[in-house]
C-alpha positions in Angstrom: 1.1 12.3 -6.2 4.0 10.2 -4.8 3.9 6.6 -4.5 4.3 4.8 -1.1 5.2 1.5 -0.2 3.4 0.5 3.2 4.7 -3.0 5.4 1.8 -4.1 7.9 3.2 -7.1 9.7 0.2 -8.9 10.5 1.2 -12.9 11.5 -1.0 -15.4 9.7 -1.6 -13.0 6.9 -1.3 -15.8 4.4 -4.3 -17.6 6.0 -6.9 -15.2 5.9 -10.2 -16.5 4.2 -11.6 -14.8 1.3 -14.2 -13.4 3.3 -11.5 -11.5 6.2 -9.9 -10.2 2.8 -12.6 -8.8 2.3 -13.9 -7.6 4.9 -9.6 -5.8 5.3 -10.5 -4.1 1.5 -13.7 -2.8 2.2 -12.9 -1.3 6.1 -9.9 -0.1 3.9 -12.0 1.7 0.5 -14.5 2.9 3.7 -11.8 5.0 5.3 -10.3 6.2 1.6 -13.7 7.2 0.8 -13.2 9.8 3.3 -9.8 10.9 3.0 -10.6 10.9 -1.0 -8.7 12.5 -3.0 -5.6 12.5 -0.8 -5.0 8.5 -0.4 -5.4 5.9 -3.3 -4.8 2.3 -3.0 -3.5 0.8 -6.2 -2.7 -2.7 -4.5 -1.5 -4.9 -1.6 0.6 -8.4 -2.0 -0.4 -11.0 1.1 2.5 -13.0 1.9 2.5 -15.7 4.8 2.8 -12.5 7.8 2.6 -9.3 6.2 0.9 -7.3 3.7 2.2 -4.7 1.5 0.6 -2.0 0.1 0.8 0.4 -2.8 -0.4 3.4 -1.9 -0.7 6.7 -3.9 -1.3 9.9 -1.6 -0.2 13.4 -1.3 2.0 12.9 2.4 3.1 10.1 4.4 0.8 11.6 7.1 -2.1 10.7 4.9 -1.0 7.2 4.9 -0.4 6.8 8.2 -4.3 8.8 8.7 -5.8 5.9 6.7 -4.4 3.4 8.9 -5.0 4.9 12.5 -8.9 5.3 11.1 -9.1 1.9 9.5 -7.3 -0.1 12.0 -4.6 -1.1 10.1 -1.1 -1.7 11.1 1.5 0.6 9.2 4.8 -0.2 10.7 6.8 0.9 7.7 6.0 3.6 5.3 8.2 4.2 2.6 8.2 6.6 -0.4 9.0 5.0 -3.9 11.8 7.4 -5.6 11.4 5.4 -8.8 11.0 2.1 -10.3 13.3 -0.4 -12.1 12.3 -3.2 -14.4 13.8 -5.2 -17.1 13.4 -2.1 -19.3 16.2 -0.7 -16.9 18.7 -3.2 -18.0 18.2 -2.2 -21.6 20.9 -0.3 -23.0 21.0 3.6 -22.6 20.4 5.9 -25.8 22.1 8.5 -26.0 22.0 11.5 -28.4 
Protein backbone atom coordinates (compact mmCIF):
# COMPACT_ATOMS: atom_id res chain seq x y z
CA UNK A 1 0.00 0.00 0.00
CA UNK A 2 1.43 3.57 -0.55
CA UNK A 3 2.73 5.66 2.08
CA UNK A 4 1.17 9.12 2.89
CA UNK A 5 2.50 11.96 4.54
CA UNK A 6 -0.54 13.94 6.37
CA UNK A 7 0.11 17.91 7.74
CA UNK A 8 -2.73 18.74 10.53
CA UNK A 9 -2.07 22.30 11.57
CA UNK A 10 -3.32 22.27 14.93
CA UNK A 11 -1.79 25.67 16.95
CA UNK A 12 -0.47 24.77 20.37
CA UNK A 13 0.26 21.24 19.28
CA UNK A 14 3.52 21.24 21.18
CA UNK A 15 1.63 21.78 24.48
CA UNK A 16 -0.66 19.06 24.59
CA UNK A 17 -0.48 17.00 27.89
CA UNK A 18 0.21 13.42 27.83
CA UNK A 19 -3.26 12.68 28.58
CA UNK A 20 -4.85 14.98 25.17
CA UNK A 21 -2.19 12.79 23.31
CA UNK A 22 -3.74 10.32 24.25
CA UNK A 23 -6.87 10.71 24.17
CA UNK A 24 -5.84 12.19 19.85
CA UNK A 25 -4.26 8.27 19.43
CA UNK A 26 -6.91 6.42 20.75
CA UNK A 27 -10.03 8.62 18.93
CA UNK A 28 -7.48 7.98 16.06
CA UNK A 29 -6.84 3.63 16.44
CA UNK A 30 -10.94 3.88 17.14
CA UNK A 31 -11.73 5.16 13.71
CA UNK A 32 -8.75 2.84 11.97
CA UNK A 33 -10.37 0.02 13.71
CA UNK A 34 -13.13 0.51 11.39
CA UNK A 35 -11.71 1.44 8.24
CA UNK A 36 -9.14 -1.62 8.98
CA UNK A 37 -7.33 -2.91 6.68
CA UNK A 38 -7.42 0.15 4.33
CA UNK A 39 -5.63 2.90 6.73
CA UNK A 40 -2.60 2.17 8.98
CA UNK A 41 -0.88 4.66 11.10
CA UNK A 42 2.87 4.01 11.44
CA UNK A 43 3.55 7.44 13.28
CA UNK A 44 3.02 11.16 13.87
CA UNK A 45 5.92 13.85 14.94
CA UNK A 46 4.20 16.85 17.29
CA UNK A 47 5.98 19.97 16.62
CA UNK A 48 5.05 23.34 18.35
CA UNK A 49 1.52 23.78 15.72
CA UNK A 50 1.21 20.80 13.72
CA UNK A 51 1.31 17.22 13.60
CA UNK A 52 2.40 14.99 10.97
CA UNK A 53 1.48 11.83 10.25
CA UNK A 54 2.67 8.64 8.53
CA UNK A 55 0.04 6.93 7.22
CA UNK A 56 -0.08 3.75 5.16
CA UNK A 57 -3.51 3.19 3.17
CA UNK A 58 -4.77 2.06 -0.13
CA UNK A 59 -6.15 5.89 -1.44
CA UNK A 60 -5.85 9.38 -0.33
CA UNK A 61 -9.63 9.12 0.04
CA UNK A 62 -9.09 6.68 2.83
CA UNK A 63 -7.01 9.18 4.62
CA UNK A 64 -8.96 11.93 4.25
CA UNK A 65 -12.18 9.21 5.61
CA UNK A 66 -10.09 8.67 8.78
CA UNK A 67 -9.98 12.17 9.49
CA UNK A 68 -13.53 13.51 8.65
CA UNK A 69 -14.73 10.41 11.15
CA UNK A 70 -12.07 11.09 13.84
CA UNK A 71 -12.15 14.78 13.82
CA UNK A 72 -8.99 15.38 12.72
CA UNK A 73 -7.69 18.11 10.66
CA UNK A 74 -5.94 16.89 7.26
CA UNK A 75 -5.03 19.98 5.54
CA UNK A 76 -2.31 18.35 3.47
CA UNK A 77 -2.17 14.92 2.18
CA UNK A 78 0.73 13.86 0.33
CA UNK A 79 1.82 10.61 -1.17
CA UNK A 80 5.51 9.49 -0.42
CA UNK A 81 7.12 8.51 -3.97
CA UNK A 82 10.23 7.18 -2.20
CA UNK A 83 12.64 7.84 0.54
CA UNK A 84 16.20 9.06 0.77
CA UNK A 85 18.69 8.58 3.59
CA UNK A 86 22.28 8.64 4.04
CA UNK A 87 22.33 5.24 2.26
CA UNK A 88 21.39 7.50 -0.81
CA UNK A 89 24.49 9.41 -0.73
CA UNK A 90 26.53 6.22 -0.92
CA UNK A 91 28.02 5.60 -4.07
CA UNK A 92 26.08 3.74 -6.88
CA UNK A 93 27.14 0.09 -7.97
CA UNK A 94 26.93 -0.64 -11.02
CA UNK A 95 27.30 -3.95 -12.98
Amino acid sequence: MPRFIIERDLPGAGLLSAEELNGIARRSCDVLRELAPDVQWLHSYVTDDRIYCVYIANSEDRIIEHARRGGFPADTVAQVRTIIDVTTAEPLVTH
